[in-house]
C-alpha positions in Angstrom: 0.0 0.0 0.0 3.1 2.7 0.9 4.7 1.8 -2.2 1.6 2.0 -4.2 0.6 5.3 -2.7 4.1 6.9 -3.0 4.3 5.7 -6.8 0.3 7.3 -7.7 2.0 10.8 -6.0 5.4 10.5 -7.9 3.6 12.5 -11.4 2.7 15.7 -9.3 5.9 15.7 -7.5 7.7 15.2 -10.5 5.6 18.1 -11.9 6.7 20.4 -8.5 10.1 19.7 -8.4 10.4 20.8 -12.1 8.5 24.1 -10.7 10.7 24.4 -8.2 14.3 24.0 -10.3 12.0 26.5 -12.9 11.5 28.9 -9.9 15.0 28.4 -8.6 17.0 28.4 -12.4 16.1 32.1 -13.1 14.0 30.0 -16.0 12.5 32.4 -18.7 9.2 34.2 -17.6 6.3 32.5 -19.8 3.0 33.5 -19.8 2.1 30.1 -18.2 4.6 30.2 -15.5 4.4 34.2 -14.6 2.0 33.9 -12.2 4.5 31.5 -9.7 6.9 34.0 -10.3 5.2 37.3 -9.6 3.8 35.6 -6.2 6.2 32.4 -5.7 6.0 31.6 -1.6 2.2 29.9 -2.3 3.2 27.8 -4.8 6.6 26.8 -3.1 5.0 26.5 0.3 2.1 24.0 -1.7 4.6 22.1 -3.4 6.7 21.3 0.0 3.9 20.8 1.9 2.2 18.1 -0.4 5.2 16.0 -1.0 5.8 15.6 2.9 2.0 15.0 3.4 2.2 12.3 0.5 5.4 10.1 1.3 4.7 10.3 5.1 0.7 9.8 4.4 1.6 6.5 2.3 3.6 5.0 5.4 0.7 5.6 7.7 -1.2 2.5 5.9 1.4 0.4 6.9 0.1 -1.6 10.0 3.3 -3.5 9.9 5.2 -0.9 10.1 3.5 0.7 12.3 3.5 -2.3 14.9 7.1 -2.2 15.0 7.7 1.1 15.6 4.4 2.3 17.7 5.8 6.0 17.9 5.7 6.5 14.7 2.5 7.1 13.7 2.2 9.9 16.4 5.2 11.4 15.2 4.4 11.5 11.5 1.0 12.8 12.4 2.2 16.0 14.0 4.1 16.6 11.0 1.1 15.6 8.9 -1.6 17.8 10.1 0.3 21.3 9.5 1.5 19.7 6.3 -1.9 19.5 5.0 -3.5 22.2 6.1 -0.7 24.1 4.7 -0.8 22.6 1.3 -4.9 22.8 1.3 -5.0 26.7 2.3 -1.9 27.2 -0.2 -4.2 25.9 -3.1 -7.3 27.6 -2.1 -5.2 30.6 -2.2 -3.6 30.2 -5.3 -7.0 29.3 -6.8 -9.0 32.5 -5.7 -5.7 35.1 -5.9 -3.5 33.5 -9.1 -4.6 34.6 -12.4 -6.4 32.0 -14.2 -4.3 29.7 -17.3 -6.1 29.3 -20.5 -8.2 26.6 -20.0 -9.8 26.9 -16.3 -12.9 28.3 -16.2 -15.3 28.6 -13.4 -16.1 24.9 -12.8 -12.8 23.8 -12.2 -12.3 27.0 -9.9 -15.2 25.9 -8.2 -14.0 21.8 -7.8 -10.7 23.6 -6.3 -12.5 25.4 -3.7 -15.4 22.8 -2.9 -12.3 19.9 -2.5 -9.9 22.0 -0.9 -12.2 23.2 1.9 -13.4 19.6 1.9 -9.1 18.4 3.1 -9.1 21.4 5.3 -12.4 20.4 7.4 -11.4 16.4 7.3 -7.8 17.4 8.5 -9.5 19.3 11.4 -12.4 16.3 12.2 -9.8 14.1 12.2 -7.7 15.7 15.0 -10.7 16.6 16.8 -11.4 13.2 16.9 -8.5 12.1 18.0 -8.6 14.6 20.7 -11.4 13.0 22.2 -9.8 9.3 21.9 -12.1 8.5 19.3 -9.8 6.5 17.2 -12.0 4.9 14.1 -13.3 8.3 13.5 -9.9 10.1 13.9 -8.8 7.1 11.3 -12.0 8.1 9.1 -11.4 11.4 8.4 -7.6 11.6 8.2 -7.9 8.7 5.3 -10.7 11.2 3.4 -8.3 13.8 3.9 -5.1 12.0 2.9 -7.6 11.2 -0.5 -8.3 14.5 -1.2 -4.2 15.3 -0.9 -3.3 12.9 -2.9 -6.0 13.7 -5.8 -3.4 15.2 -8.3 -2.2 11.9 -8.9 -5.5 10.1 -9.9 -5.9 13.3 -12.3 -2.7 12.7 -14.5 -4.3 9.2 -14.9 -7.7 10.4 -15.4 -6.2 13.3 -17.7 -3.8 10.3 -19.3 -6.6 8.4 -20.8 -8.4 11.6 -22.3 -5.3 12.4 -24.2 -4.3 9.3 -25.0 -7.7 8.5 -26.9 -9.6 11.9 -27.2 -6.4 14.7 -27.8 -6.1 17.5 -25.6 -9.7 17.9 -23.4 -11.4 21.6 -23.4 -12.0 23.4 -20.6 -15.4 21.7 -19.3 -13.6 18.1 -20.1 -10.6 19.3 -18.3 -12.8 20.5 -15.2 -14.5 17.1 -15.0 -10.8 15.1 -15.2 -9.7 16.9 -12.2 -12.9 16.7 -10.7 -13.2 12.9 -11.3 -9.9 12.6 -10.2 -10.9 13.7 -6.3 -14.4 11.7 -7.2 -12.5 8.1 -7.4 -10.1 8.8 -4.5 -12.6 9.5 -2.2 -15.0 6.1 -2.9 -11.7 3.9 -2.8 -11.3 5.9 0.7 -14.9 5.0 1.5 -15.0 1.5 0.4 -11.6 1.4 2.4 -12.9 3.2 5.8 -16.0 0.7 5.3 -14.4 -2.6 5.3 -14.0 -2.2 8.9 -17.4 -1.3 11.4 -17.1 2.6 13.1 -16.4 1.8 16.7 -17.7 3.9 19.2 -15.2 6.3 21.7 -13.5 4.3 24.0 -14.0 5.5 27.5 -12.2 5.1 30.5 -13.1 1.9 32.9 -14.7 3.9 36.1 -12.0 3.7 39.4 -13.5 1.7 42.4 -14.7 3.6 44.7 -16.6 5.8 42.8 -19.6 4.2 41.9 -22.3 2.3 43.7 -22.4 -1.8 44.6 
C-alpha cells in the first residue's frame, strides 16, 4: 500500500520539483509560468507541503510498520496535520488570488474550492477526533483527507486516458478530469474506511470507589 501510494503521488511531485528548479533556475518568464513568479512563496510552500503530506501519508497505511515502531504514527501525524492544512490553504489561495491559465474556467475554480475546503475540514475532524480518543473516526477522516491530498495523482491518470484517446480535453472536459480525479479517490477511501465497522469512543473503565455496589 506505501509503495503504491508513493508511486500514484510521484507524477505531481515530479511536476513540482520541475516548478521548483523553474523557480529556482532564473527560467525564462512565460505566460504560463508568470504567475509562480510574480507571487512564488504559495506555490513553493504547496509544493513542499504536499510532497511531505504524500510520502509520510503513504507510510501511515502500513500496520506493519507501524507495529514495530508504535511511535511513529504519532510522530508523523504531528508533522502531517500542518503539512496538510498548509498545502490545502496554499491551493485555495492560489486558486482564488492567481490569475487563471487558458483553460480553467469557473467549474474547475469551483471543484478547487469545494475539494480544498473539503481536506481542510477532514484534517480538522480528524484531530478533533483524536482529541477526544475517538480512534475509528480520527482514522475516518484523516484517510478522506489523505484522498483529497493525494487527488493530483488520480488526475494525471484520469487526464492520461483523455489524451491518450480523445487529444487534448477543453476546458469543461478538463474541469470534470480533475474533478473525477478527487471523485475516485474518495469512494476507494470510503469502500476502504467501510471494510471495517465505526467503533464507538473508547471510554475510560470507572476507578472503584466511585460508583455504587
Amino acid at each position: 500500500m506505501p509503495a503504491a501510494l508513493v508511486v500514484l503521488s510521484a507524477v505531481p511531485m515530479a511536476a513540482g520539483a520541475v516548478r521548483l528548479t523553474e523557480l529556482t533556475g532564473g527560467a525564462e518568464i512565460t505566460p504560463e509560468n508568470a504567475r509562480f513568479f510574480a507571487a512564488p512563496l504559495p506555490v513553493v510552500l504547496h509544493i513542499l507541503s504536499v510532497v511531505l503530506y504524500s510520502v509520510l501519508g503513504a507510510f501511515q497505511f502500513a500496520p506493519g510498520f507501524r507495529r514495530r515502531r508504535p511511535a511513529w504514527h504519532r510522530v508523523a501525524g504531528r508533522v502531517l496535520v500542518p503539512c496538510g492544512l498548509v498545502a490545502a490553504l496554499s491551493g485555495l489561495w492560489m486558486t482564488l488570488f492567481y490569475p487563471r491559465p487558458v483553460g480553467d474556467g469557473d467549474l474547475l475554480a469551483g471543484f478547487r474550492l469545494v475539494f480544498g475546503t473539503a481536506m481542510v475540514l477532514s484534517i480538522l475532524l480528524g484531530l478533533a477526533a483524536i482529541r477526544r480518543r475517538d480512534v475509528a473516526r480520527h482514522r475516518a477522516w484523516m484517510i478522506r483527507g489523505y484522498a483529497i491530498g493525494l487527488g493530483a495523482g488520480t488526475q494525471a491518470l484520469t487526464h492520461l486516458f483523455w489524451f491518450l484517446f480523445l487529444g487534448t480535453p477543453g476546458e469543461f472536459p478538463r474541469a470534470l478530469l480533475v474533478g473525477a480525479g478527487w471523485v475516485i479517490n474518495l469512494a476507494v477511501a470510503e469502500w476502504f474506511i467501510r471494510r471495517r465497522p465505526v467503533r464507538p469512543p473508547r471510554t475510560p473503565a470507572p476507578r472503584a470507589g466511585l460508583t455504587g455496589g
